[in-house]
Each structure stands twice: as structure tokens, then as C-alpha cells.
N, C-alpha and C positions, 0 to 999 in steps of 0.2 A: 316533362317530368317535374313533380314537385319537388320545391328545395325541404329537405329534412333540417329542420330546423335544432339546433345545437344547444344542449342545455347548458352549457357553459360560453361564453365569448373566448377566453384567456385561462390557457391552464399552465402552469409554471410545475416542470416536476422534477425531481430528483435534486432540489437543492438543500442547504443543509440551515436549516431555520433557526436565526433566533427571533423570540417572538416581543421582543421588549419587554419582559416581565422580569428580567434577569438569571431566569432558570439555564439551563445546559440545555444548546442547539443540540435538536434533532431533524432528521432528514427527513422529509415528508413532501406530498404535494400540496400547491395551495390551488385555487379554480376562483375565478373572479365573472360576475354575470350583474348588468347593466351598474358597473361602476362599484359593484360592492363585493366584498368577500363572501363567495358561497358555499365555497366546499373545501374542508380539509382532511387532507388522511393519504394512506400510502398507496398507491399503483393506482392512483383517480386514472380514468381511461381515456386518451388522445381522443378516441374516434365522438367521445360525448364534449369534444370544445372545437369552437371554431380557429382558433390559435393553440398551438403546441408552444412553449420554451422549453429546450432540454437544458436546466441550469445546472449539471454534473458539475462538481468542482467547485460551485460559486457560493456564494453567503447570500441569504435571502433575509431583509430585514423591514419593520413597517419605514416608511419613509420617512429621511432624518427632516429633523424640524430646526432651523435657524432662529434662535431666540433675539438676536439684535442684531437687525438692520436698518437701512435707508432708504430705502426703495420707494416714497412716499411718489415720487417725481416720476422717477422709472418706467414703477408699474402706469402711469397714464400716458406712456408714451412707446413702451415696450412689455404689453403688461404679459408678454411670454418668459420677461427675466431668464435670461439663458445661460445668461454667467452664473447661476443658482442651481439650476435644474439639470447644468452639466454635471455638478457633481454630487448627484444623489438627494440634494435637498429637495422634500414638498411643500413644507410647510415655511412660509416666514410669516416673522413679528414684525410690523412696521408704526413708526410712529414714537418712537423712541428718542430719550435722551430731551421731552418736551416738545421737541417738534415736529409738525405737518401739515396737512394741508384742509382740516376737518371743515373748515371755515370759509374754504376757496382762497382769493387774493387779496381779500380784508384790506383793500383801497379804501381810505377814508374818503367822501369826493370834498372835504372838507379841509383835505392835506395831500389833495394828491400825491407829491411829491414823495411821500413814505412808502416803499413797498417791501411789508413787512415779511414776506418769505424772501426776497433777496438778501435782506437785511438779515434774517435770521440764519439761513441755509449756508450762506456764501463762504463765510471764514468758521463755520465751526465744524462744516463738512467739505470742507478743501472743496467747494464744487465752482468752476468759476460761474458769473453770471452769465454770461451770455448762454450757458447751459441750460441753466435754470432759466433765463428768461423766456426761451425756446419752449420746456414743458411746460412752464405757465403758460402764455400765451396758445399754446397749440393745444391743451386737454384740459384746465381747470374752468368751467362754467357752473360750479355750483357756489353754493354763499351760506349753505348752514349745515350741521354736522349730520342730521337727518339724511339729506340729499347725498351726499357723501359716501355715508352707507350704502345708502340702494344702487347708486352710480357703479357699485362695482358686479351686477348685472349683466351689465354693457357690454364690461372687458373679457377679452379673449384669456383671462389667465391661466399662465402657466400653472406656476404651484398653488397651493392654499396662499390665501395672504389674512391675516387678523391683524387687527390694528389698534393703538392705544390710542388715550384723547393725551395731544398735547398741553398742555399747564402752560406753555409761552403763546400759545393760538389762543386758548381761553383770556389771558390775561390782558390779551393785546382785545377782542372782544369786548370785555368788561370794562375794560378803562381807556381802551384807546393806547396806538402805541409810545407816544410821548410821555404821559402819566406812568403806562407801567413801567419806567425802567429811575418816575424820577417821584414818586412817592408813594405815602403806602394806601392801600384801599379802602373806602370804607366800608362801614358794615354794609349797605345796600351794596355796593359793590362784589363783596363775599356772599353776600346770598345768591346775587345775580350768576356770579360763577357755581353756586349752588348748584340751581337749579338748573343753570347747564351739560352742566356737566352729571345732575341724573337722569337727567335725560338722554344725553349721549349714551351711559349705560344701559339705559331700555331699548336704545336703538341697536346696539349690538357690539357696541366697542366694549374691548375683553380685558380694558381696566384705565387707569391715570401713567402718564410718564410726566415726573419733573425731573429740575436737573440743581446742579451743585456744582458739578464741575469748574474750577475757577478757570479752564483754559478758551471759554466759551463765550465771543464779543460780538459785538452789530459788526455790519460789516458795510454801512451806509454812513455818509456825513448826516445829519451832524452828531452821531450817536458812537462811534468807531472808538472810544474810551469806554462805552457802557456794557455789563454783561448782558445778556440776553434778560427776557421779562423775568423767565421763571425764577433766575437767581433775585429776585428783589421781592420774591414772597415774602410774606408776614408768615409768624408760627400760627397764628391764629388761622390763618387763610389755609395752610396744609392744614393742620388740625381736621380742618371741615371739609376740605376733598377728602381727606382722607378715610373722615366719616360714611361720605360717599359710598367710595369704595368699596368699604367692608361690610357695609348693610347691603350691598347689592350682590355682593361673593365675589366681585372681581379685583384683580391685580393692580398693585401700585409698582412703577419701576422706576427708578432714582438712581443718583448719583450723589456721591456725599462730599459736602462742603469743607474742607481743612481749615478753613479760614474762620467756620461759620458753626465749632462745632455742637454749642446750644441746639443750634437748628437741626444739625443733622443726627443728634441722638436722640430729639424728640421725635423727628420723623424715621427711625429706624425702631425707636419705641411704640411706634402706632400699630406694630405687629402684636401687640402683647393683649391675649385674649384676657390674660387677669386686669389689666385696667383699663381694657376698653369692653371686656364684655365677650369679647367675642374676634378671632385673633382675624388680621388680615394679610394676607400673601403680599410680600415685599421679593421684589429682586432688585438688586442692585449691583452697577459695575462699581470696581472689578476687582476680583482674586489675583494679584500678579506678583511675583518675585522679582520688584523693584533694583536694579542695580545701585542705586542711587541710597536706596533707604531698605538694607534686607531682610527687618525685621519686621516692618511696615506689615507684609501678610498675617504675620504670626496674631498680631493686635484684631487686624480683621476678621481671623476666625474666632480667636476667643471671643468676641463681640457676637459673632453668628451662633456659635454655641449658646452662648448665655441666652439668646435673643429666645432661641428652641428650649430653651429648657421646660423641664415643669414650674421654675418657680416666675416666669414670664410668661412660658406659653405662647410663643410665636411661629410664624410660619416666613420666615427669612432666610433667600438665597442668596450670597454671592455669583455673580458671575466669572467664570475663568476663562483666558485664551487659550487654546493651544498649542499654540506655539511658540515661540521667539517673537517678541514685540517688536519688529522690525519697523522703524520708519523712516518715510524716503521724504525729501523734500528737493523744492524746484528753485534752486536759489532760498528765500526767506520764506517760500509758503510751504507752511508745515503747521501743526497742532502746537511742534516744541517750542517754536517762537513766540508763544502768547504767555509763555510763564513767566517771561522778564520785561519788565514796563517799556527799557532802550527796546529789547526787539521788537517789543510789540508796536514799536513808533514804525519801523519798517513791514511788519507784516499785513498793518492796516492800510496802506497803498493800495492804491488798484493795480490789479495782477498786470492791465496791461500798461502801465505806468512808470516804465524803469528809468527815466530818467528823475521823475521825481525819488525814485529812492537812491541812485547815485548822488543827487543832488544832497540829501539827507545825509550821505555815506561818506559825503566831503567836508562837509562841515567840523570846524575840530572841536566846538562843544557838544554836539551828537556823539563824535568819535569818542571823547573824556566819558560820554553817558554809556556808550556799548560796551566801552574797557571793563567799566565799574561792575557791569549784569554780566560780564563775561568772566571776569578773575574773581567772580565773589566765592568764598570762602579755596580759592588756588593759590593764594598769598598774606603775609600777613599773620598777626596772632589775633583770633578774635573768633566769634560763636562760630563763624560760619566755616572758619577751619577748621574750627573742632569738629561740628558737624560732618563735613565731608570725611576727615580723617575716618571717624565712627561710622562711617555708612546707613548715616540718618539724616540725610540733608533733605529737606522738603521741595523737592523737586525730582524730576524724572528726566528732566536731560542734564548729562554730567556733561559736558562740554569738554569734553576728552577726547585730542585729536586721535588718539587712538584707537578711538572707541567708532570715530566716522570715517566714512568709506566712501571714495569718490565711485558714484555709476558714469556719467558720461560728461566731460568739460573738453575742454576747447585744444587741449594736450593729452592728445589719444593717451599717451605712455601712460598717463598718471591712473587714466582709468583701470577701475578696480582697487586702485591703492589707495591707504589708510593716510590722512592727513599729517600722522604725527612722525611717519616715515619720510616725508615731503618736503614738512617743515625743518626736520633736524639736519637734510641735507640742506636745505634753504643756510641755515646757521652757519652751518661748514664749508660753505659758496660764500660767504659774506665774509667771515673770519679770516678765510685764507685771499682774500683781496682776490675773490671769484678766480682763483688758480685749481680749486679742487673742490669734490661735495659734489657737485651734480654729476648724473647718471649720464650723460649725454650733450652734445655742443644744444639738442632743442630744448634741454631744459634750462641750461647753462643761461639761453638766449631768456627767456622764461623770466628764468631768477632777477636778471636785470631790470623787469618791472617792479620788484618790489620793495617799498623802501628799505635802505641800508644806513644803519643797522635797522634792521627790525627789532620792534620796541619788545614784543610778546608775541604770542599764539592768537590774542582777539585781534590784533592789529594785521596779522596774516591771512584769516578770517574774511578781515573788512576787505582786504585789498581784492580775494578773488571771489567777494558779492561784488564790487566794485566794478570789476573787471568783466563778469561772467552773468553779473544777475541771472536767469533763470537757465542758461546755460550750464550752470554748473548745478548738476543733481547726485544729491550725496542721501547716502543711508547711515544711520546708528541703530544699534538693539539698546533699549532701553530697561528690558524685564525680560523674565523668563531666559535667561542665556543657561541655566544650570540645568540639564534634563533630569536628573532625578527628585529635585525641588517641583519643576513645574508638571509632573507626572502624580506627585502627589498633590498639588492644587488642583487637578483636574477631576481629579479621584475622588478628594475629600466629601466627607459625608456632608460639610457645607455649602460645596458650590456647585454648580453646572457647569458643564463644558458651553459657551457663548460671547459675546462678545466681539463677535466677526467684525461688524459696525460692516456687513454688504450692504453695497450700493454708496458706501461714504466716498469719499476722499475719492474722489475721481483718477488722480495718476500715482495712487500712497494705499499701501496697505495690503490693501487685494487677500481679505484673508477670504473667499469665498469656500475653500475648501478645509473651513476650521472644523467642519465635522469629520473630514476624512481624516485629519490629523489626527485626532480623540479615539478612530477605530487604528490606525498603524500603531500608534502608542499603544494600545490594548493588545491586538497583535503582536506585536515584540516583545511582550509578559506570557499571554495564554486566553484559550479558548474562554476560558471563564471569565476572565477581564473583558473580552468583546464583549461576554453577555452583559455585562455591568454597563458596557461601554453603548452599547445598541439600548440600553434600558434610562441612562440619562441622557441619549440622543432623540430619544421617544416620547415613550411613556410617562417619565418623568416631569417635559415640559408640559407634556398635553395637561397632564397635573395639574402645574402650575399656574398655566394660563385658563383652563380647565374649558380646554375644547377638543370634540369630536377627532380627533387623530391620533399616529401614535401607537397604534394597536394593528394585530390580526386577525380579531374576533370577528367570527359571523357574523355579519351586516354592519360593519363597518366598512367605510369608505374603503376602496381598494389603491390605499398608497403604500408601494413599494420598491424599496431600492435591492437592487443584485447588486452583489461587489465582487471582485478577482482579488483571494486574498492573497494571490502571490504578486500578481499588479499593486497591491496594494503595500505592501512590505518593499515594496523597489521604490516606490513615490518620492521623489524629492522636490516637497514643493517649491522653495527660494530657487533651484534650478527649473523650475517651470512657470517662473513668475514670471511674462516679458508685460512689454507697453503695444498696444495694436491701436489704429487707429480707427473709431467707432462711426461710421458716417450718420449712424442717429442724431449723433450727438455736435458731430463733426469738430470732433477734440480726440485727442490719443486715450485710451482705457487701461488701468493698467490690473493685469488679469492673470488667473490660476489657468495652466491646463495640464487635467490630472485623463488626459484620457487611457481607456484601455482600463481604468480604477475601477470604476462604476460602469457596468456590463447593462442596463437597461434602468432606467428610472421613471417609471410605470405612476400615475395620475390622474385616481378616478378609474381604475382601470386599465386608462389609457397610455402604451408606451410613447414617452416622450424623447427619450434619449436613447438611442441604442449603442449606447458603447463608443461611436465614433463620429458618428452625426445624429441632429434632431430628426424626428420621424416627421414625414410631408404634412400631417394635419397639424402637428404646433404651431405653435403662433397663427392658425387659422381659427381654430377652434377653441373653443374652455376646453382645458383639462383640469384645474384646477377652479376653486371658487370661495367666496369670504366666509370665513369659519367665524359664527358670533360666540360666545359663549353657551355651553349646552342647556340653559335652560330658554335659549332664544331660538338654538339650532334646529327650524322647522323639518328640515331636510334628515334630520336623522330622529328626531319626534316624530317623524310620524313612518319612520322604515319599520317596512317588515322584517325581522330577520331570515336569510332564507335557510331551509330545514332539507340536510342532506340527506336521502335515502338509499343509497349504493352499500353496498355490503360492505366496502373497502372503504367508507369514507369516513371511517370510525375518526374524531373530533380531537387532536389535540390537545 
């Protein structure tokens, strides 16, 4: 008997839609046939799809898009990215923050010794080397940004991936990595990144990423003092990427300089259609309610405003987290220890190194240099206490034992507990000539390692890096602690909900399910906030970055996420944070599991997640593939849209 061939593959019914446009979900069906959306309308019929879903109950949405991640390395070595696609993400942005891999391994054979993605990758994305030397060595064989492109063909990937051109890969290109970090370029030199860099936009990268950020250092001798290439641009040299950019219609993403702010309001000004002619899409991190400095947002959106206005004429996002800034550190490797020169003498160690940082940590004119970046503005009459008093100190870690929180050291008891609870019994153990203060004879035992008197809180510090180096792993929130502050930067009509940094910081952060955050938030408001919230998780960015995703429309790609919004309203993600260890990588990962949240996470069609595990053909097959910007996008130039004809399949 002949097989009756099925007009639909995948038919999803009964769920209640929003469609990323930001209107009021309705409940309807959707039908998906060879990887694109076919059919929308209400009672579409089981018997005309070869797959049923009864999604009764669930939220049906286009698949959410990760606007900033890391995955550069990843994807060539796990290009199903699972820690993403578990929860509902299809799309990510990679290439961020200036760095990746467009270039290959840019070995000088002139300098061997330089290897400028270790260098680069290692301390500004927590990742250690031996990580990265593994996906180097095991997946990067190309050597120019072209090749690069096409390579991603090959990969079995999961989600969508788009990629930006790094500005520290171009830089280190053009001038070689010694020059870029130790003078400035010439004119031949900026044209040469020119012309690379339009080139890479004809090849299909969806815009420029530099960076600003001052927490961001080599992570190789003899450079372990210098910031990364891109911070040592010239204005003139952004100027002319920038040019780039905007003539070609794709995205610039940045980060802005405190240090540098000439630079960073020329380059937040390059969005301005009235004085360049013609405005160009900027995003940049980040939107966050700073502990440290809490008026610090407030300055950033009036900037963003201005930026949009008519009398600018810009097209300028912020990015926003959504959540609590939570960050974890392993002993000294953390992002926060690069803001102060003393730490940053310990952070630029090699990870596996610890006696050279004891060694550091003993020393008593190191120790006179960590006290000084530790009690800065805690003591004393002078700017920097004024500063703190006012809650505009230019930093993001307050170094408030209160504020950090042991995960796992060497005296179970202490774990979970806040330093400044520790310390005060420490005082009280000391004062009373160790007769009272500690919680127990094993902390009592404890206390007698640390000097007495103790001089301060940084000398308390030193003693259990001393003691514990990477044993001792502690967390602090930095931003966003206030929920209805950080509900409204998510919201705001300046930023996007982004900022994940997936795929960074290898045992820190793990914000992979910042989207699901953006829809619980919405969730705990109203139906009409998801639509808003499903509409900057979309639509929005597809926008932004202005590719093929993002949407429900007939003959588009058929990416889509189902959610359980009562799974979803239960979600505690810090309570489903744990550390696993990754045999890819063969290093511990430290990872979101929201399962039971996200009820199928659909890809090209194709279900990749169902709720509790990956389905058999992921990670065998594409489900996903490299989104260029849509006037590159062959794959959807030249779709048909398909044209419903059922009586019932009246179009949304």
C-alpha cells in the first residue's frame, strides 16, 4: 500500500500564541512543513500532519534569540550548544565583546610564542587555557573571515548562530599582536582594517563588536598588564569601522570606556543619522542597577534617549540582565579582581599556579598594596569615602564582607555563609583571648590560623586566599538586587532584555536562562507584559541585528519555543544553578536547569528539546544554521511562502 503522504510534517494545536509582535495571545494552531511555517488558523486537522502536539495549557512563542554570547569556541566543538537550547533559545549572537575566532589561530610563525586567542579568551572570559587550547587545536583550521563563514556548513548546529566581526581579531590582523596593544595605527593600517572588515560584511557577518570595558587584560606574559587590542583603538580608526558598518546596514555592539569617555561618546554618537547621514544600529552593555553607583542607569538611559531622539536620530540599545548580577569566583578568578591594579597582580597568575600567588600573598609590600585597593574609600576622609558614602563609587565590586557569600571552602560549616558574619566572630574569638565568638571547638580551631589581632577585613581576605586559593569559592551580587528597579530596566523602552555573556566564564555566571527570566518577570505582571516580553525576546532583536528570525509568519523559518507557564512562575533559577562536570571539556560547567519550563524547543522545524531530554537526531543533525543578515540570507530569498488553502486555516 502507498504511503499517503502528509501535507504538514508538525502540527502544534491548541496552544495559546503570542506571535512576537506584542499584540494579545490568541489560541490557534500553527503547521510547520519542510522547516518553515505553513499553516495558521484554528482546528488545522491531525490527520493532514505527520506529527500531532496537543499544547493545551502551554504558551507557544517564535524562538527566543540570546543576543550576547560566547560560544565562539563551543560551537566548533559542541556546535549542538545544549546548555542554550534547553531552555528555549534558537537563536544566538556570537562574537561579542570584540572577540573571536574569524581569523583562525593568527600564529604569527614570526612570533610563535604569541597565541592571541589564549591571550585574548583566557582572563576576560573566565575560560581556563587548557580549554581553549583543546577547541583550538581540535576544530580551528581556517585563517581568514571568509572561510569562517562558510565553515559553519559543516556544523551539526543546534540553534541559529550569527556572528559579529571582532575589532581585537581585526586589530591583531592589521598590525600584529605586539603593535596593537603598544601603539597607534597608521593610516595604511586603518584602511587595511577597512577593507576587511567590508568585506567581512559582504560575507555575512551581521555587524562590528568593540569593546571598552576596562575589566578586560591579556592573559599571556609578556602582555598580563595590557588591555585587550580593541581598547587601544584610535577615534579615528572607530570613526571608519564605524563607517563600515552603517553603509552596509549592519550592527555595531560595544562597550563603553569610563576611563575613556571622549572615546565612548564619540562612538555612541556614531548612531546619529543627522551627522552621519544616515543613523547606525549601536547596542551596547549594559543597563544595570549598580549597588555600588545607583544612579549610574539613570545617566545611561538619558544618554539612550537623547541618542533616539529626533534631534540625533539614533538607533541605540542598551543591553539589560535579568536578573541579579550574581558573581562566583574561585579563589582570585573572577571579572571583579581586574578592577583594582593589587588584585589584578593576583588574577594575572596562571590558574594553575597557586603557589606563585601564595607566594605574592606573603609578601608584606604586596600585602601594604592589597590593603590599600581593598580599604579604598572604607576609611579615611577623602573623595573616595565620600564617593562610597553617596553610592557613586566607580566600581562594581563594593568589597563588603556582607555582601559575599561563601559556596564551598574547606570548613563545611562556614558554607553558604556571608563573610562579614565570620569575620565579626573571628573579632569576638580574638578579643576575648579565644574564650568565646566562635560557633564551635572546629571553628574555634579555625580561628587560630588567623593572625591576632587581625589588622582589618582585607587582611582576613588575604589570609583565606592564602589558605584556600581556589578552594575557597564565594559569590557577591553586584547589580540588580532591587526587583522593581531591575523590572523596569528590562522593560524600558531603551534596552533589551540580553547580556547573558552564554558560553562565558566557564564555572561563573551561568546566566543561560536570562530569557526565561524576562518571561517569569512578565508573568508575575500579566498576559500583556509576556506579549511585550515575547516581543523583545523576538522580534525585536531580529530587528536589531536584522535577520531572518524572531517571527510566525508564513514561510518563515519554523523556530519555536512552548513554555509551561505555571512551570514557569515556580522557576528558581539561583536554586537550579549547580557546577557538573563537562567531559568535553573535561573541566566542571557551571549550569541553569529550568527543566519542565520549556515544554519543546522546536528548530527549523525540528524538535530538539522535549521538555526533559534532547530528542535522538540533535547533536546528529543541523537543526539550526548561520543566519547572515537578510539581504545576504539566500535561504529565505529565495523561499516560497507556503499558501494555505483549508477552510479553517484562516491566517492570523
Amino acid at each position: 500500500m502507498a504511503t499517503i503522504k502528509k501535507r504538514w510534517d508538525l502540527l502544534i494545536k491548541n496552544a495559546l500564541v503570542f506571535d512576537g509582535t506584542g499584540m494579545p495571545a490568541q489560541e490557534y494552531d500553527i503547521a510547520m512543513k519542510n522547516g518553515k511555517i505553513a499553516a495558521k488558523g484554528v482546528d488545522l486537522q491531525s490527520k493532514d500532519a505527520s506529527k500531532t502536539i496537543d499544547a493545551t495549557g502551554q504558551w507557544l512563542m517564535p524562538g527566543l534569540i540570546d543576543i550576547h554570547c560566547h560560544f565562539d569556541l563551543e560551537v566548533e566543538v559542541a556546535p549542538e550548544l545544549p546548555e542554550t537550547v534547553r531552555h528555549g533559545t534558537t537563536t544566538v549572537v556570537n562574537g561579542n565583546c570584540s572577540l573571536g575566532i574569524a581569523f583562525g589561530k593568527q600564529i604569527d610563525p614570526e612570533r610563535p610564542w604569541e597565541n592571541p586567542i589564549l591571550d585574548c579568551f583566557a582572563r576576560v572570559e573566565n575560560i581556563p587555557k587548557t580549554v581553549l587550547s583543546m577547541c583550538v587545536e581540535q576544530a580551528v583550521k581556517w585563517d581568514n573571515p571568509s572561510d569562517y563563514i562558510k565553515h559553519f556548513d559543516e556544523l551539526t548546529l543546534g540553534p541559529n548562530v550569527c556572528v559579529l566581526f571582532p575589532h581585537t581579531m581585526l586589530r591583531i590582523e592589521a598590525m600584529g599582536l605586539e603593535e596593537s596593544i603598544s601603539r597607534k595605527p597608521t593610516q595604511l593600517e586603518i584602511q587595511k582594517m577597512v577593507n576587511i572588515t567590508r568585506e567581512a560584511m559582504n560575507a555575512g557577518y551581521v555587524g562590528v563588536s568593540s569593546d571598552g570595558l576596562p575589566l578586560h587584560y591579556l592573559a599571556n606574559d609578556p602582555h598580563k598588564n595590557a588591555k585587550i587590542p580593541a581598547q587601544h583603538a584610535t577615534l579615528k580608526e572607530i570613526l571608519a569601522l564605524g563607517h563600515v558598518a552603517r553603509e552596509t546596514d549592519r550592527i555595531w555592539q560595544c562597550t563603553p570606556d569610563p576611563d575613556n569617555l571622549l572615546r565612548t561618546i564619540a562612538t555612541f554618537f556614531m548612531t546619529s543619522g543627522k551627522i552621519h547621514g544616515k543613523p547606525l544600529t549601536i547596542t551596547a552593555t549594559a543597563a544595570m542597577d549598580l549597588n555600588s553607583n545607583k544612579r549610574a542607569k539613570d545617566g545611561l538611559l538619558r544618554l539612550s534617549k537623547l541618542l533616539n531622539s529626533n534631534y540625533i536620530n539614533g538607533d541605540f540599545t542598551f543591553q539589560a540582565l535579568s536578573s541579579p548580577f550574581r558573581v562566583y569566583a574561585d579563589g582570585v578568578t573572577t571579572p571583579l579582581m581586574e578592577e583594582k591594579e593589587a588584585f589584578r597582580e593576583l588574577n594575572c597568575i596562571e590558574v594553575e599556579d597557586p603557589d606563585a600567588r601564595r607566594a605574592l600573598l606573603n609578601d608584606p609590600a604586596y600585602i601594604e598594596r592589597f590593603r590599600k585597593d581593598w580599604m579604598m574609600g572604607k576609611e579615611g576622609y577623602n573623595l573616595a569615602r565620600l564617593q562610597r558614602i553617596l553610592h557613586i563609587e566607580p566600581t562594581t565590586f563594593s568589597r563588603n564582607l556582607e555582601d559575599m557569600y561563601i559556596d564551598t571552602c574547606p570548613v563545611a560549616a562556614w558554607n553558604g555563609q556571608n563573610l562579614e558574619d565570620i569575620y565579626q566572630r573571628l573579632l569576638q574569638f580574638q578579643s576575648s583571648g579565644g574564650n568565646s565568638g566562635a560557633a564551635d571547638d572546629k571553628e574555634a580551631e579555625e580561628f587560630k590560623n588567623f593572625p591576632n589581632p587581625i589588622q582589618d577585613d582585607a587582611m582576613f581576605v588575604i589570609q583565606l586566599l592564602k589558605d584556600w586559593d581556589k578552594e575557597f569559592r564565594w559569590h557577591t551580587t553586584t547589580a540588580n538586587v532591587r526587583p522593581d528597579v531591575l523590572k523596569e530596566l528590562v522593560f524600558h523602552e531603551q534596552t533589551l532584555p540580553g547580556f547573558n555573556d552564554s558560553g562565558a566564564h566557564l564555572t561563573n555566571m551561568a546566566f543561560y536562562d536570562g530569557n526565561l527570566l524576562t518571561l517569569k518577570m512578565a508573568a508575575e505582571d500579566s498576559l500583556e507584559l509576556v506579549s511585550q516580553a515575547v516581543k523583545r525576546l523576538t522580534r525585536d532583536p531580529a530587528r536589531m541585528f536584522n535577520i531572518n528570525a524572531g517571527t510566525l509568519d508564513i514561510g518563515a523559518q519554523a523556530d519555536i519555543t512552548l513554555i509551561n507557564p505555571e512551570a514557569l512562575l515556580d522557576y528558581d533559577s539561583q536554586g537550579n544553578t549547580q557546577m557538573l562536570y563537562r567531559e568535553l571539556f573535561q573541566h566542571d560547567q557551571m549550569v541553569n536547569r529550568s527543566n519542565g519550563v520549556v515544554t519543546k524547543t522546536i528548530i527549523g522545524g525540528k524538535v530538539a528539546w522535549d521538555g526533559k531530554k534532547y530528542t535522538p537526531k540533535f547533536g546528529k543533525e543541523a537543526f539550526g544554521r548561520l543566519l547572515k543578515p537578510k539581504d545576504l540570507d539566500t535561504q529565505m530569498l529565495n523561499n516560497e511562502p507556503a499558501v494555505s488553502t483549508a477552510k479553517k486555516e484562516a491566517t492570523v
